[in-house]
VEXVODO-910299 format. One line per 8 residues: their letters; for each residue x, y, z of N, C-alpha, C, O. Coordinates in steps of 0.2 Angstrom, whole numbers, padded with zeros to 4 digits. Example, Ala and Ser with C-alpha at 12.3 -4.5 7.8 and 13.67 -1.06 7.14 Angstrom:
BEGIN
AS = 0066/-0028/0039/0062/-0022/0039/0066/-0016/0039/0071/-0017/0042; 0064/-0011/0035/0068/-0005/0036/0064/0000/0039/0067/0006/0040
This chain:
BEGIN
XXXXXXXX = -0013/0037/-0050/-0008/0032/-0050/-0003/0032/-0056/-0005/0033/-0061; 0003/0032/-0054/0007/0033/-0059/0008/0025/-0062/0004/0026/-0067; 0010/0019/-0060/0013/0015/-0062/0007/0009/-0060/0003/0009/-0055; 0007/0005/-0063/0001/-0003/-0062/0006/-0009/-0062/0007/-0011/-0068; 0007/-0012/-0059/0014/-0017/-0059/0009/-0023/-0062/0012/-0026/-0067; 0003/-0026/-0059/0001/-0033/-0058/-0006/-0029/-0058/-0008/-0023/-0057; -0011/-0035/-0061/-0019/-0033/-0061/-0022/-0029/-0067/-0019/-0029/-0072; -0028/-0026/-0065/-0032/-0024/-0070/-0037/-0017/-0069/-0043/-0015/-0070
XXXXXXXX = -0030/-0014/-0065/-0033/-0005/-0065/-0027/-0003/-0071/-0023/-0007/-0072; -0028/0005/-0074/-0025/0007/-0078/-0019/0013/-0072/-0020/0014/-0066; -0014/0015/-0078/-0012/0017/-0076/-0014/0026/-0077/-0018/0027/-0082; -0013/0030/-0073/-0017/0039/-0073/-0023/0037/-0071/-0027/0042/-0072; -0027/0031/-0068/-0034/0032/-0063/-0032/0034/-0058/-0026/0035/-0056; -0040/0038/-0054/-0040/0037/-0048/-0042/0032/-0044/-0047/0028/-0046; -0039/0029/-0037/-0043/0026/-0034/-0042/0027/-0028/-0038/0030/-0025; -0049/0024/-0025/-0050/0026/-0017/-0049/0019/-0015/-0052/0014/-0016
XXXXXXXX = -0042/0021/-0010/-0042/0016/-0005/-0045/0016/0002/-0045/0021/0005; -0047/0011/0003/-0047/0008/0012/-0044/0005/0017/-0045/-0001/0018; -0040/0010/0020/-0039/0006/0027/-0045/0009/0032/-0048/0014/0032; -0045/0003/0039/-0047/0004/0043/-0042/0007/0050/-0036/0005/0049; -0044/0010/0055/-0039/0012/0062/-0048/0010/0067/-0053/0008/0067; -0043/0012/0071/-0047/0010/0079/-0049/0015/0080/-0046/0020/0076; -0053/0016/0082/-0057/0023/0086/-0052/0028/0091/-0055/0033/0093; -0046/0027/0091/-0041/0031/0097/-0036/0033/0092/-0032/0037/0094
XXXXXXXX = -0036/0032/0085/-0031/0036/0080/-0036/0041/0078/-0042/0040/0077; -0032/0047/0077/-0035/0054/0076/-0033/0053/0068/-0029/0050/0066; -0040/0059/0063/-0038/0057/0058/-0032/0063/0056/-0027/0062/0052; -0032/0069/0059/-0025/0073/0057/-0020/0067/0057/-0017/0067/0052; -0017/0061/0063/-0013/0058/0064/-0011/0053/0055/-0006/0052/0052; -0019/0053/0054/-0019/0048/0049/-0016/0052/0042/-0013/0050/0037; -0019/0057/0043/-0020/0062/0035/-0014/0064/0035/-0011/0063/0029; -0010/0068/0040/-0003/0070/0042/0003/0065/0038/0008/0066/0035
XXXXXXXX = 0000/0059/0040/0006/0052/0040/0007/0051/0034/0013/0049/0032; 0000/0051/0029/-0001/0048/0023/0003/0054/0018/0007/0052/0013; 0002/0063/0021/0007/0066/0016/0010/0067/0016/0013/0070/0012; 0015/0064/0022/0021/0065/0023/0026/0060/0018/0031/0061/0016; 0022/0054/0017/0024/0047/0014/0027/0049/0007/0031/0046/0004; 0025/0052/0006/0025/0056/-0003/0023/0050/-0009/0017/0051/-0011; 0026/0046/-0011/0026/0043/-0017/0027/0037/-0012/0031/0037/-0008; 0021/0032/-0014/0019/0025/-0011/0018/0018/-0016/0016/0017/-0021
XXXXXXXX = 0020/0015/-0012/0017/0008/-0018/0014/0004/-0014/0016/0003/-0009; 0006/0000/-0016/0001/-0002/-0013/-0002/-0007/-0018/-0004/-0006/-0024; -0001/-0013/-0014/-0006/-0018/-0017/-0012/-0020/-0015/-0014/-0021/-0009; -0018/-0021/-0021/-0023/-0018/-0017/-0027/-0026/-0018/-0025/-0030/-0023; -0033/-0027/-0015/-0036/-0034/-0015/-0043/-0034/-0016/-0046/-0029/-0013; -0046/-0037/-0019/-0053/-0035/-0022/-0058/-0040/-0017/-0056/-0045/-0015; -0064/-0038/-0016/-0067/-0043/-0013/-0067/-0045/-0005/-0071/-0048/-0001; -0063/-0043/-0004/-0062/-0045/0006/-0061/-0040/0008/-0056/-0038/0006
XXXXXXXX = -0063/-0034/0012/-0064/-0029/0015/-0071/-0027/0019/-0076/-0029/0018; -0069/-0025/0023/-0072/-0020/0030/-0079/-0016/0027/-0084/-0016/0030; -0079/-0013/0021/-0083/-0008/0018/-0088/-0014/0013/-0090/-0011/0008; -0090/-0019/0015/-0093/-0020/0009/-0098/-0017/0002/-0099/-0018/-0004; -0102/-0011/0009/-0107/-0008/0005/-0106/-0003/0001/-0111/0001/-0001; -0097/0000/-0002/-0096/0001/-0006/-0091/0000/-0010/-0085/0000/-0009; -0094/-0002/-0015/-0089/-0006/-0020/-0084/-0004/-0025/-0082/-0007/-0030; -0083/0004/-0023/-0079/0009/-0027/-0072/0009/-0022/-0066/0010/-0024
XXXXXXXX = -0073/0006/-0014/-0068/0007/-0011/-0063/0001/-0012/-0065/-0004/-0009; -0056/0001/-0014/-0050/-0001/-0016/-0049/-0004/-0009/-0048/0001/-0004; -0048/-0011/-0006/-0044/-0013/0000/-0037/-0014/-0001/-0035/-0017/-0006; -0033/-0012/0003/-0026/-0011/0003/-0025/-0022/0008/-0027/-0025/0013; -0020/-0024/0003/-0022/-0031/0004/-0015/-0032/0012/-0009/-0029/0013; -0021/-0037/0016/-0018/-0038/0023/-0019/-0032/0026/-0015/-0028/0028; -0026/-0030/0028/-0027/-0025/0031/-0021/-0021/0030/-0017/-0022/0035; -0018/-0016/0026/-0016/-0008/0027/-0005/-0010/0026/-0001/-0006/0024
XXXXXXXX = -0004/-0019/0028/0002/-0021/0026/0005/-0019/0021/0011/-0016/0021; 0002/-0019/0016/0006/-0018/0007/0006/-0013/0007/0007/-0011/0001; 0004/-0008/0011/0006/-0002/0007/0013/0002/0012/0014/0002/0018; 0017/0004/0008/0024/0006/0009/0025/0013/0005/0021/0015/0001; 0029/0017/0008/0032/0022/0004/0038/0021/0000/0043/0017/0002; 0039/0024/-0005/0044/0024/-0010/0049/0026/-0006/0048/0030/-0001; 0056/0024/-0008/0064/0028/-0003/0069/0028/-0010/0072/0022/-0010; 0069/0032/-0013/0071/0033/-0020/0071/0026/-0025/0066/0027/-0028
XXXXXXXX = 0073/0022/-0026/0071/0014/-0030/0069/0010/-0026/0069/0005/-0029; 0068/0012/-0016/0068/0003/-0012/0060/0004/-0012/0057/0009/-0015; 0056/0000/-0009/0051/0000/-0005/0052/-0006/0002/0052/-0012/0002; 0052/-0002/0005/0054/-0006/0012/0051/-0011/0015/0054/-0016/0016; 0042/-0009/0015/0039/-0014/0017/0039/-0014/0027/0038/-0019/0031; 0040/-0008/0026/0040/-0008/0035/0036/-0013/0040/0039/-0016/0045; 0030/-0012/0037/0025/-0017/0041/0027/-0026/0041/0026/-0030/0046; 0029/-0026/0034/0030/-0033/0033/0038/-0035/0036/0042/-0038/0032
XXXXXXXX = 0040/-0033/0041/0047/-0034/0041/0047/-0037/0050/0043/-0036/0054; 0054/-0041/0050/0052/-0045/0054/0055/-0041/0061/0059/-0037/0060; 0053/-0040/0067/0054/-0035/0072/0060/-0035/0073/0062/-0041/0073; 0064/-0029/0074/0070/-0028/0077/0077/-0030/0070/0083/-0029/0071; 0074/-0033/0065/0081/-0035/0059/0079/-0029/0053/0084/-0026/0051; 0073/-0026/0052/0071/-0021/0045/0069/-0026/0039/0065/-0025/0035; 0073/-0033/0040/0072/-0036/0033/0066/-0039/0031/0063/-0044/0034; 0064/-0035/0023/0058/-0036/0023/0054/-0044/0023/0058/-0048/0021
XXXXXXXX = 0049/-0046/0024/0048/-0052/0023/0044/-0055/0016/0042/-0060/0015; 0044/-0048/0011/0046/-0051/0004/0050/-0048/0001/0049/-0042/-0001; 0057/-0051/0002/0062/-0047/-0001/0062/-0047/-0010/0065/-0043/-0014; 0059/-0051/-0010/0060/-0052/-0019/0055/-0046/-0023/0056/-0046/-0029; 0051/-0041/-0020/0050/-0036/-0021/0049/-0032/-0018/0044/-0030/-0016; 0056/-0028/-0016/0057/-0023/-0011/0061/-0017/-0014/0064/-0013/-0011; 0062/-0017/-0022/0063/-0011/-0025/0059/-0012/-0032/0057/-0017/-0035; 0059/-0004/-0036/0055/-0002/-0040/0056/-0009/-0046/0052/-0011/-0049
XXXXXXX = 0062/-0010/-0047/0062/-0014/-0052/0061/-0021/-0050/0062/-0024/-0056; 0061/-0023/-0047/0057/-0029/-0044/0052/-0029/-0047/0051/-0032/-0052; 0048/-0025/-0043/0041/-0025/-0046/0038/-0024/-0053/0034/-0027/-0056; 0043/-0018/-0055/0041/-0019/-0065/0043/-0026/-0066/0041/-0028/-0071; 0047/-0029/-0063/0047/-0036/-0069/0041/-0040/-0068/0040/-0046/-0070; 0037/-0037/-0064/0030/-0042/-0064/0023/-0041/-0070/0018/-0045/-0071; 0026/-0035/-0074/0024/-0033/-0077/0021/-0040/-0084/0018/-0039/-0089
């Protein structure tokens, strides 16, 4: 992890995140998509998740929504955007420096 905006992981940890998919996504589909993403920004939720039985596992908050790929200083927010306009539905942090001022 390069960068820690909000919370109480450090920055140069590792963590394991979780998402869940349906039984009909292939994991090449999955593993392919995630390298393709390159540099990501992901907020993560402690406590409410799918995996309870292990506690090392990172949930990515709103099932798998907050996580976005970097687009040189935007983050888009693909998921959270409203269908057919691109505009994100938290515009007030949809680039890098948005989110350092949360610091």
């Amino acid at each position: 992890m390069a960068e820690v905006y909000w919370g109480d992981v450090t920055a140069g940890t590792e963590l394991t995140l979780g998402l869940t998919f349906n039984a009909q996504t292939e994991l090449t589909v999955v593993s392919e998509g995630f390298a393709s993403m390159g540099e990501v920004v992901v907020f993560t939720a402690t406590g409410d998740f799918v995996v309870p039985y292990d506690p090392t596992i990172i949930p990515v908050l709103w099932d798998g929504a907050f996580l976005t790929p970097v687009e040189g200083e935007r983050v888009p927010w693909p998921v959270l955007s409203e269908p057919g306009s691109g505009a994100p539905v938290v515009p007030d942090l949809d680039t890098l420096a948005e989110l350092r001022q949360l610091k």
